[in-house]
C-alpha positions as a printed Julia matrix, in Angstrom:
364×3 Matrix{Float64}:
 74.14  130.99   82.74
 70.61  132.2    83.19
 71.21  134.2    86.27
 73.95  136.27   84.82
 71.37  136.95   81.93
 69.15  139.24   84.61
 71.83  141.52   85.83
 71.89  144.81   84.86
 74.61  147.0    84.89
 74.58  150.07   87.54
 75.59  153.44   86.82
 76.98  155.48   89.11
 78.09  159.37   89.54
 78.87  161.94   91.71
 77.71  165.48   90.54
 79.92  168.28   91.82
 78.9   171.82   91.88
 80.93  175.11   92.0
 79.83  178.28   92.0
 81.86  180.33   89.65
 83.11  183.83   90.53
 80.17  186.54   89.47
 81.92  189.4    87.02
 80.1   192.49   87.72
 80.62  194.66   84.73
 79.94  198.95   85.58
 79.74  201.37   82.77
 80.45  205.08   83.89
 78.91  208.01   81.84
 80.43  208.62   78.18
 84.07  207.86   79.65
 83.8   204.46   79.34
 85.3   203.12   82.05
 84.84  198.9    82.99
 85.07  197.95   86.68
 85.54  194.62   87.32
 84.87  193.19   90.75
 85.54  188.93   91.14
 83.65  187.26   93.79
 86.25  184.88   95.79
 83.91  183.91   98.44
 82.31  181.4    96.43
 79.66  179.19   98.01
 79.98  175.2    98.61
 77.51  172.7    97.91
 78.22  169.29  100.35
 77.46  166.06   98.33
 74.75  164.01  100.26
 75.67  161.25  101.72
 74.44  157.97   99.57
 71.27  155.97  100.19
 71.17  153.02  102.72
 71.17  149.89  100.34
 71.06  146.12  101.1
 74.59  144.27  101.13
 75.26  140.35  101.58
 78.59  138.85  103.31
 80.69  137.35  100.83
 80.96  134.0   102.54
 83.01  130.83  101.78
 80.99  127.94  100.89
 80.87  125.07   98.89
 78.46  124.96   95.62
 77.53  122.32   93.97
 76.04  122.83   90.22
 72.87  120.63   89.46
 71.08  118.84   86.39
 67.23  119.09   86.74
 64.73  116.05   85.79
 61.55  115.71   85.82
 60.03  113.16   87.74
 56.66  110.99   89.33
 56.56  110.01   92.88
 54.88  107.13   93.54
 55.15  103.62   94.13
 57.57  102.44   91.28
 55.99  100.13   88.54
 53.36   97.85   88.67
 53.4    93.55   88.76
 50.38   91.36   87.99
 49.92   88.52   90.3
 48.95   85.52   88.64
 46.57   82.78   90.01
 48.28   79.41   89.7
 45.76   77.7    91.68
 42.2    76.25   90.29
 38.98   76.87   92.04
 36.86   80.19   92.32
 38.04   83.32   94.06
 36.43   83.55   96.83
 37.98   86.7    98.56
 40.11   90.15   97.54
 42.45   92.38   99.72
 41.3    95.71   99.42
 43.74   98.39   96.86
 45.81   99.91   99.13
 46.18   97.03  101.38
 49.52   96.41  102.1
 50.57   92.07  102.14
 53.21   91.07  104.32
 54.64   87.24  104.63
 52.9    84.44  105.68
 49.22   86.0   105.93
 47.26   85.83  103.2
 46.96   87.46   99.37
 43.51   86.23   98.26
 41.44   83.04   98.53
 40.5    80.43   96.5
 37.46   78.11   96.93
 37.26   79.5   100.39
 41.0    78.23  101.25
 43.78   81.26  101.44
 46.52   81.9    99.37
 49.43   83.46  101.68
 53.01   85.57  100.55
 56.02   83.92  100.93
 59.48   85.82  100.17
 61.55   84.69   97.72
 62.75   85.05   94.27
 63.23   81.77   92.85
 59.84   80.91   91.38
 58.38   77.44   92.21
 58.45   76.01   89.32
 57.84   72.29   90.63
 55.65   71.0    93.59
 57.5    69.67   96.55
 57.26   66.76   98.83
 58.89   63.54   99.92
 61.6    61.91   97.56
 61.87   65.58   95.68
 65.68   65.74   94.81
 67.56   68.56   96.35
 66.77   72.15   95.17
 67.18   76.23   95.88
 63.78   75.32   96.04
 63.16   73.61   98.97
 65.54   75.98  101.13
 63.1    78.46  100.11
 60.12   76.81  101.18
 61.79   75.57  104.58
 62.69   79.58  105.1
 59.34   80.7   104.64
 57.72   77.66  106.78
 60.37   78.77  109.73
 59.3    82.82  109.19
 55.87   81.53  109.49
 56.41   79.88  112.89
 56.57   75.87  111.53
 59.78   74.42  111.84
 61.04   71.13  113.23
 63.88   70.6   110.66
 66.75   72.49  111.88
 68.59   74.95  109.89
 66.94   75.46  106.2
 68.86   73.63  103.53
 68.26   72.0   100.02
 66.75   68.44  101.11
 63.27   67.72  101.67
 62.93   65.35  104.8
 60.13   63.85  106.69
 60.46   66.96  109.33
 60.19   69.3   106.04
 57.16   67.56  105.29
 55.96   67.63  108.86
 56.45   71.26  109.24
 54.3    71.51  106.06
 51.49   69.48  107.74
 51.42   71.72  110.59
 51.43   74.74  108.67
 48.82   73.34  106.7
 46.33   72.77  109.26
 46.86   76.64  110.56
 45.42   77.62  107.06
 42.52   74.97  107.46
 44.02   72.99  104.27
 44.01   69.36  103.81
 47.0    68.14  105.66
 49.34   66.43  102.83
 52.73   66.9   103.82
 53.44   68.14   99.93
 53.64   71.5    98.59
 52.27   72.6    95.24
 53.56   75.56   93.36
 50.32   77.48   93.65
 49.86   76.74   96.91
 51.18   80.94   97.74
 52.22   83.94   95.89
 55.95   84.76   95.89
 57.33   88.0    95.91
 60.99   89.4    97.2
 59.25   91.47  100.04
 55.93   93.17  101.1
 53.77   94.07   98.26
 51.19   96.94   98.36
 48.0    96.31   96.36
 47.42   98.9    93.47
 44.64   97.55   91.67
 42.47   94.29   91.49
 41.55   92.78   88.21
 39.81   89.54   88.9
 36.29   89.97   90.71
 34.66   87.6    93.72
 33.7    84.47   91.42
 36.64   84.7    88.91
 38.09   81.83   87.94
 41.33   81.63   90.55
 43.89   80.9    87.48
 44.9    83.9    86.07
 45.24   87.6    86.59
 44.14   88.12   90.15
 45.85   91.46   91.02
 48.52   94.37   90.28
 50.94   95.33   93.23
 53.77   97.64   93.44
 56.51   98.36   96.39
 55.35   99.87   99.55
 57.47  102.62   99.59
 56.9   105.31   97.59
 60.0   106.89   95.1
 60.59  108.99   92.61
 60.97  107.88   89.37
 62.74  109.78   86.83
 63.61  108.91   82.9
 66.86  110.42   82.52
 68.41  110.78   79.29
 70.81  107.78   78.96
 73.61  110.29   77.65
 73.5   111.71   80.97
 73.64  108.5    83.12
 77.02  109.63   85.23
 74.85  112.2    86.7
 72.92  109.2    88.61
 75.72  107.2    90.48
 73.53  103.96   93.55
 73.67  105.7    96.77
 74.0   109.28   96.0
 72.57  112.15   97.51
 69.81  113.98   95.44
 67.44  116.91   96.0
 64.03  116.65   95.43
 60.8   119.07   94.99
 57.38  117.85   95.81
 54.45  120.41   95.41
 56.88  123.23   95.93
 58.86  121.58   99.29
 62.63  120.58   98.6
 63.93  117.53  100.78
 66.97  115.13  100.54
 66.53  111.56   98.31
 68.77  108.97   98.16
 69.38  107.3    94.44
 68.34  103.52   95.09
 68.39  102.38   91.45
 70.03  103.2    88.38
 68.2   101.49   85.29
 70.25   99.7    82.58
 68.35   99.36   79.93
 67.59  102.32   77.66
 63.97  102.61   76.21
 62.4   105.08   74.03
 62.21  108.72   75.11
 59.12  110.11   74.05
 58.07  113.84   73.34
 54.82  115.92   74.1
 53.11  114.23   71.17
 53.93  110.48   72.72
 56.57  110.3    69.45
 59.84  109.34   69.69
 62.35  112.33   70.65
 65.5   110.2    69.34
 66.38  110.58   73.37
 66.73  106.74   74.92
 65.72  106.78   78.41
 66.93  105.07   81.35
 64.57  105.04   85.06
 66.34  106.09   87.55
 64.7   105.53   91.4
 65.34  108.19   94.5
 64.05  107.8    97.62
 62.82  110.29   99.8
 64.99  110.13  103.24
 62.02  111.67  104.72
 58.91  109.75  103.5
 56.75  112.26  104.68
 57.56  114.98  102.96
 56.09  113.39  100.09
 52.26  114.22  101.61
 49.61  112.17  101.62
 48.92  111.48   97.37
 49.64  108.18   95.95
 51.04  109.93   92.93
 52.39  113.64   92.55
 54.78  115.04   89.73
 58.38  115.64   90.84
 61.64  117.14   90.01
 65.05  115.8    90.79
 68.51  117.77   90.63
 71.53  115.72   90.7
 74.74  116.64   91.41
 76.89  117.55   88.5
 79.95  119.09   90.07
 81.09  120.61   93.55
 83.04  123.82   94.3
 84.42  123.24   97.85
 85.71  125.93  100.25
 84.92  128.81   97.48
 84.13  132.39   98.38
 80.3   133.41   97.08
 77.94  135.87   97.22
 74.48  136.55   95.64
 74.05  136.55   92.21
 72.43  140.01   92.44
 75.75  141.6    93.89
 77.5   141.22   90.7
 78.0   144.49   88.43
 78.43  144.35   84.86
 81.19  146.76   83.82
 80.83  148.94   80.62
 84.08  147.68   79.78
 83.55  143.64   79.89
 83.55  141.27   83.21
 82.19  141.78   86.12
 83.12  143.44   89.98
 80.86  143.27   93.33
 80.95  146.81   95.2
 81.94  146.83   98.73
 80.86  148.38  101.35
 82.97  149.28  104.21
 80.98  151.67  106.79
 79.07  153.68  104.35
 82.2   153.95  102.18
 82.29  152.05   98.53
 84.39  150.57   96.38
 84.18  148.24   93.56
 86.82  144.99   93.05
 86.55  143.89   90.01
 86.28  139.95   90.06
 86.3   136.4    87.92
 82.87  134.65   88.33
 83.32  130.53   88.66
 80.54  128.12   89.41
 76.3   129.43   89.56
 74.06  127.77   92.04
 71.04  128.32   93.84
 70.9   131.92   93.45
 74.67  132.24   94.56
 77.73  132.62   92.45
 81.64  131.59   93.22
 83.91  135.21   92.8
 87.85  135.87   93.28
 89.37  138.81   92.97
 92.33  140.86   94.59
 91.82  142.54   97.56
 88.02  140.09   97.93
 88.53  138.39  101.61
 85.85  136.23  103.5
 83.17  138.51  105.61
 83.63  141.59  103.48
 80.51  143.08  102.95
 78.82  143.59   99.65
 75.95  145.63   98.0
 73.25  143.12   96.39
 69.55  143.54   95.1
 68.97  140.08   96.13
């Protein structure tokens, strides 16, 4: 792991002193005698007591080792809305607006176009004698969201209180009443839409590409390797950094459909891709830009209930492995110890004699 890469082993000794006994050597005249005189009262040196150093609690904790991705937060991907209805366009939200149901998207020869929810396009237009459809329960939903209903409980069969809700509905939007429904008659979408971009102008022809829209919430999307889709499970917790803050996502969508990964160079990488989506459970902690670059760390594996201290309290031995010194009032000792599981600057130890709340010396 790169964190046991940057530790460093410590050396450590204790330097004793002794003063030996002096030999005092006399010479008398031309007789030649040798005195020789021991000093027993050597002197004693005290060791000094060692330096105050900083030491961590070895604490039991549960780690968790991550994958990192990189990631964009924004919106999610882009839709073109396409004008079904002939005329001119005669009027534009504004990009950023966000479109909710029933008011309107755009207008067309001075008449609006509103949202409705759904997801079954209308692929025919509606009105009395239309055989039963998906269809029509859609439309009767969307009249009875709107405020115009009259037929009871939405269901498959166009009736003459269908058609009479339409009417009504009708005149609210300043439309020629008809009773009938025509497939361009609104702009469908599953829920609100927020308006990225326009691409038809005041005066375009109303058929055709009148606008792009995205969600209204803003994500994270991330392409993660496809050979490392278990690491992205619907619903799961993930961590996520935005201009240097860390806060909680939740994984909303998994993609299943691999595409191309793509390198520095825009060239294929041989990689396949799949989009994963993460919410942020605090949607403010994205900021205030549209569009920021991200990174993601899922979850790979968690160490539950595991005794841990800082990465910097581990001491390489000369001999191989690894021990933590600990400190116990100003008195040291070193346990050697079996390193497990890295994360976030901690690292998961056991050893004999290592108990919770023993105290250890660290340089981080």
């Amino acid at each position: 792991m790169s964190e046991v890469a940057h530790l460093k082993a410590r050396r450590r000794g204790r330097t004793r002193w002794f003063v030996a006994g002096a030999v005092i050597v006399v010479v008398l005249g031309t007789s030649s005698v040798v005195i020789l005189t021991r000093v027993s009262d050597a002197t004693t040196v005290q060791e000094a007591a060692p330096p105050p150093v900083e030491t961590a609690e070895v604490a039991k904790t549960d780690l968790s080792e991550e994958e990192e991705a990189d990631g964009t937060l924004g919106y999610g991907e882009e839709s073109s809305v396409q004008g079904r209805k002939p005329g001119t366009i005669t009027s534009l939200p504004d990009a950023g607006a966000t479109l909710t149901r029933c008011k309107p998207v755009y207008g067309v020869d001075a008449k609006p176009v509103p949202l409705f929810y759904g997801t079954l396009p209308f692929y025919r237009d509606l009105a009395a004698g239309a055989d039963d459809g998906a269809d029509v329960k859609q439309l009767e939903e969307n009249l009875k969201a709107c405020g115009y209903g009259g037929f009871g409980t939405p269901d498959k069969k166009f009736t003459s209180a269908t058609a009479a809700a339409l009417k009504k509905w009708q005149k609210a939007l300043g439309l020629e009443q008809t009773g009938a429904f025509g497939q361009g008659d609104v702009v469908l979408a599953a829920g609100e839409l927020r308006v990225s971009a326009l691409s038809a102008k005041l005066g375009s022809p109303a058929q055709g590409d009148v606008l792009k829209t995205t969600g209204t919430v803003r994500s994270v999307q991330v392409k993660l390797d496809a050979a490392k889709q278990e690491l992205a499970q619907q619903g799961a917790k993930a961590s996520v950094t935005i201009n240097g803050k860390t806060t909680p996502g939740t994984i909303t969508d998994v993609g299943k459909s691999a595409v191309e990964g793509k390198d520095a160079m825009g060239q294929d990488d041989g990689k396949p891709k799949i989009t994963v989506s993460v919410r942020l459970d605090d949607p403010a902690a994205g900021g205030t830009l549209d569009s920021s670059p991200a990174t993601v760390r899922f979850t790979k594996d968690v160490h539950s209930g595991v005794l841990a201290v800082p990465v910097g309290a581990l001491v390489a031995l000369a001999e191989g492995g690894y021990a933590v010194e600990v400190d116990e009032n100003g008195k040291r000792r070193l346990i050697a110890v079996q390193t497990g599981l890295f994360s976030g600057g901690k690292v998961e130890i056991t050893g004999n004699g290592l108990t919770e709340g023993m105290r250890v010396v660290t340089t981080s």
